[in-house]
C-alpha positions as CSV (number, residue, x, y, z in Angstrom):
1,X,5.0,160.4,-3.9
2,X,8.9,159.7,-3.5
3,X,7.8,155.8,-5.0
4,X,6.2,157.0,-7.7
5,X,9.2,159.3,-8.9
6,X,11.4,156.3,-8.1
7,X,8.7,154.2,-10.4
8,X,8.9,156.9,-13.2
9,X,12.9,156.6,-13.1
10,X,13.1,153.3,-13.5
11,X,10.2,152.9,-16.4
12,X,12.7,155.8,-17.9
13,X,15.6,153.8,-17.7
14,X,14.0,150.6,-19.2
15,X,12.8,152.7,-22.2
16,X,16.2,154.2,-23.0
17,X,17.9,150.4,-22.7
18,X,15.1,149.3,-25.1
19,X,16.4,152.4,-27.2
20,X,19.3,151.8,-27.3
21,X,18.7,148.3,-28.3
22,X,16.8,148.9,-31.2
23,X,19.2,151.5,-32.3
24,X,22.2,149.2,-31.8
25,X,20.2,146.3,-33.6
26,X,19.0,149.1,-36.2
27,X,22.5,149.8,-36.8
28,X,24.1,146.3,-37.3
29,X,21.7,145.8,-39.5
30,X,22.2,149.2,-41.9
31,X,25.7,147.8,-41.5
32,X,25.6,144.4,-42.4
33,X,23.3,145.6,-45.5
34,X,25.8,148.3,-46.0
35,X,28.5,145.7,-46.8
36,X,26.5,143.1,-48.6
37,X,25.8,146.1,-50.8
38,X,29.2,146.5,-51.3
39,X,30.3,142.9,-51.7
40,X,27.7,142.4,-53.9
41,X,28.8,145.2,-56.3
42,X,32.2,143.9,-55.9
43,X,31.2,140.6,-57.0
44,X,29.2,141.7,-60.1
45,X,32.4,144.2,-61.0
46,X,34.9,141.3,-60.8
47,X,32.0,139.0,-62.6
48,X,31.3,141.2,-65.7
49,X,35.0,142.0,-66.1
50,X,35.7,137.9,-66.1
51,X,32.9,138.0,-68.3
52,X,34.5,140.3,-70.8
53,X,38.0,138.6,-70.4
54,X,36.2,135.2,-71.4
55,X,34.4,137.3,-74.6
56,X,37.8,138.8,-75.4
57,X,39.9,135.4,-75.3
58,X,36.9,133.9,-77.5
59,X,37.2,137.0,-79.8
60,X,40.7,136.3,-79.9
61,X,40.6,132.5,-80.0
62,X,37.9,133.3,-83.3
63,X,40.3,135.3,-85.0
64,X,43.5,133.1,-84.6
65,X,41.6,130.0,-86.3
66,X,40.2,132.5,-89.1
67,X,43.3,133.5,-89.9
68,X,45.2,129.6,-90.6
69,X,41.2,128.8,-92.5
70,X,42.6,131.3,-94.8
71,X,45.4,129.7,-95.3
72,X,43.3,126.5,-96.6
73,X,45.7,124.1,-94.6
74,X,43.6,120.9,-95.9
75,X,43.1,120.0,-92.1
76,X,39.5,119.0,-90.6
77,X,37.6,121.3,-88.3
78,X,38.6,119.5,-84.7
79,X,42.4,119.7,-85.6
80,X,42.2,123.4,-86.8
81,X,40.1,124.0,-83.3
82,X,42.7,122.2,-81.7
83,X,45.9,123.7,-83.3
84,X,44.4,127.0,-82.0
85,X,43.3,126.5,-78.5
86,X,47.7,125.2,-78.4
87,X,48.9,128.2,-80.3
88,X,46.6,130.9,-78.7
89,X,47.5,129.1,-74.9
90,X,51.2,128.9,-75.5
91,X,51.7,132.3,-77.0
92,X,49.3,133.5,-74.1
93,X,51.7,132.0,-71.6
94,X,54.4,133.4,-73.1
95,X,53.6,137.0,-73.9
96,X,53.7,136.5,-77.5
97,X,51.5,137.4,-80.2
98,X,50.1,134.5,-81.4
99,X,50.1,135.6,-84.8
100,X,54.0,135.9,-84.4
101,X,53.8,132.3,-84.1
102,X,51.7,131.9,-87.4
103,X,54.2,133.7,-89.2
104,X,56.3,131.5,-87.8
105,X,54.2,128.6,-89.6
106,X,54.0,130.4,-92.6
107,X,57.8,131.3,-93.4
108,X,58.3,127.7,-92.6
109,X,56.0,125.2,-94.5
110,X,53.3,128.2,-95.5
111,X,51.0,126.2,-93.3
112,X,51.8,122.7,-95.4
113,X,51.3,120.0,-92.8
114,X,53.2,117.4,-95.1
115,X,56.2,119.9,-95.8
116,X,59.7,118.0,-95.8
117,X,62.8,120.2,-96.6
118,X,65.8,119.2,-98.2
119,X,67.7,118.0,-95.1
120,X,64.8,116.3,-93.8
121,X,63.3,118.6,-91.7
122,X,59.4,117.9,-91.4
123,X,55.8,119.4,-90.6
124,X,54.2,122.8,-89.9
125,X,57.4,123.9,-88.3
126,X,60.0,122.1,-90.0
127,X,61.8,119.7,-87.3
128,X,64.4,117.1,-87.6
129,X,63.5,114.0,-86.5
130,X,66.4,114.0,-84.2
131,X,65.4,117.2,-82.8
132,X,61.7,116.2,-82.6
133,X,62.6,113.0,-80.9
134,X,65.0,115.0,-78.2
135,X,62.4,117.4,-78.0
136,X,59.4,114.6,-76.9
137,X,62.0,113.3,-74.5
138,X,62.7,116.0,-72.5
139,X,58.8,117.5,-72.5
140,X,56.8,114.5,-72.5
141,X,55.3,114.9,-75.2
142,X,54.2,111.2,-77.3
143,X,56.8,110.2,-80.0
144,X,55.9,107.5,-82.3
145,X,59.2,108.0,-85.0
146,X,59.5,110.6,-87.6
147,X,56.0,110.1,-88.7
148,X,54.6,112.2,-85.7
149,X,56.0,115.0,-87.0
150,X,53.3,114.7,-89.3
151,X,50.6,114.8,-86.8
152,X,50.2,119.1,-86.6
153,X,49.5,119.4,-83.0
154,X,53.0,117.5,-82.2
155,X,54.6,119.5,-84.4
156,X,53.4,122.5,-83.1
157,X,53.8,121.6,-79.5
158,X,57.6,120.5,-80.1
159,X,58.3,123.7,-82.5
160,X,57.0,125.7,-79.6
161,X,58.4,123.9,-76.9
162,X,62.0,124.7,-78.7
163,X,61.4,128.0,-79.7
164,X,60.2,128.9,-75.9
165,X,63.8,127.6,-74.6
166,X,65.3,130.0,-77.0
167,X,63.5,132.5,-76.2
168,X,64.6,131.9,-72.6
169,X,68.3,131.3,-73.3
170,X,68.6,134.8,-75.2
171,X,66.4,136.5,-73.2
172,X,65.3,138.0,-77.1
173,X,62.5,137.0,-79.4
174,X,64.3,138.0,-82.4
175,X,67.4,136.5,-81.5
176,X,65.2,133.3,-80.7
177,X,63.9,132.9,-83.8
178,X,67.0,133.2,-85.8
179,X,68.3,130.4,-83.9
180,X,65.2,128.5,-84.5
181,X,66.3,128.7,-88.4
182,X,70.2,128.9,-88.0
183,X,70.6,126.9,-85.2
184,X,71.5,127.9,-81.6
185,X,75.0,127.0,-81.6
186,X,75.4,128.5,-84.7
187,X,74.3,131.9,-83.5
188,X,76.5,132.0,-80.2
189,X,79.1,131.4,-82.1
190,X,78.9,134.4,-84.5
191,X,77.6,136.4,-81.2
192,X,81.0,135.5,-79.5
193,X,82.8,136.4,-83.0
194,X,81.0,139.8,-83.1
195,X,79.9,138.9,-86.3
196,X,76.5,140.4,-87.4
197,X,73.6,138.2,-87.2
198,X,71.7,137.1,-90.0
199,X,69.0,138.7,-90.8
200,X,67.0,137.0,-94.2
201,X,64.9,134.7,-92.2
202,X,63.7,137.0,-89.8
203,X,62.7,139.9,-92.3
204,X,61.0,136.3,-94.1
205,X,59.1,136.3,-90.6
206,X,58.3,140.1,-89.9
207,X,57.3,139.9,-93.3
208,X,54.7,137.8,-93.1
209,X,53.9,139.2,-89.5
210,X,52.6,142.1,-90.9
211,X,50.4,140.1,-94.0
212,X,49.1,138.4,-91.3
213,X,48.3,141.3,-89.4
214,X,46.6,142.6,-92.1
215,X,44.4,139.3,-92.8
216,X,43.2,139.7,-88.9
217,X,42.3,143.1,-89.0
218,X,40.5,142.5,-92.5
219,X,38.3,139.4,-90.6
220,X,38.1,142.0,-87.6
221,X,36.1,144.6,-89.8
């Protein structure tokens, strides 16, 4: 009799280690499933919001070449796609509204690729070929002569390139592009004079700012 309780103890014990197994692997298991769960929710979160943020940059990218079409800029399709994708990735970079940098354009050559000023200043952003030439030097960007200022995606990229080092010497957007008009030793100078700063060109920008504001939301609706 005293065997067979020992017998009955021992099945018992086997039965509860076998329990306790299955339980164990039961619960690894609910575990493991319990994070893929949640991984895999993560996943698809973080997927449809990069999904979104790739819609709203091609919403954005849309408008931004809708808006210089309107300004019938006599340029064929691949160089308006490609003056976008520049101005909507440098403004991007920059924390600028890239429609701040088509008013830009505008006040300067009202989006005339072949614009020459008086003083010889050239392009969509009206450079000097001196200034264009320093310019390509120090970013590395391809200079054949004055004629690449004629090429709209140079232009662009050495107008930026300038204005983005103002921008970063007077810690002011404003300030920046009234030096990109007046000149930047120009403007430290009446700065240092305490002489008020000039304020025609910029109003000539803001100005067309808001009309180009306007245009987006009009293409928006």
């Amino acid at each position: 009799m005293a065997l067979g309780v020992k017998a009955g103890k021992k099945t018992g014990i086997r039965l509860s280690l076998s329990v306790t197994f299955f339980l164990l692997v039961l619960y690894t298991a609910q575990t493991a499933l319990t994070i893929y769960l949640v991984v895999d929710k993560f996943k698809k979160a973080e997927l449809i919001r990069e999904q979104r943020l790739r819609i709203g940059e091609l919403e954005e990218k849309v408008r931004l070449l809708k808006v210089i079409k309107e300004f019938k800029v006599g340029l064929k399709e691949a160089e308006v796609r490609e003056l976008t994708n520049l101005i909507w990735s440098k403004s991007r970079a920059w924390g600028i509204d890239p429609l701040l940098i088509l008013a830009l354009i505008k006040t300067e050559s009202s989006f005339f690729w072949r614009a020459e000023s008086d003083r010889g200043a050239r392009g969509l952003m009206q450079i000097l070929p001196s200034t264009g030439e320093w310019l390509a030097r120090r970013r590395g960007i391809r200079w054949t002569g004055p004629y690449s200022l004629y090429h709209p995606t140079t232009n662009v990229k050495l107008g930026l390139a300038y204005l983005f080092e103002l921008i970063l010497k007077f810690k002011d957007v404003k300030k920046a592009i009234v030096a990109y008009n007046l000149g930047e030793n120009e403007l430290r100078l009446r700065l240092r004079k305490g002489e008020r700063i000039p304020t025609r060109y910029l109003n000539s920008v803001m100005e067309n700012y808001r009309l180009i504001l306007d245009m987006a939301q009009k293409i928006d609706s």
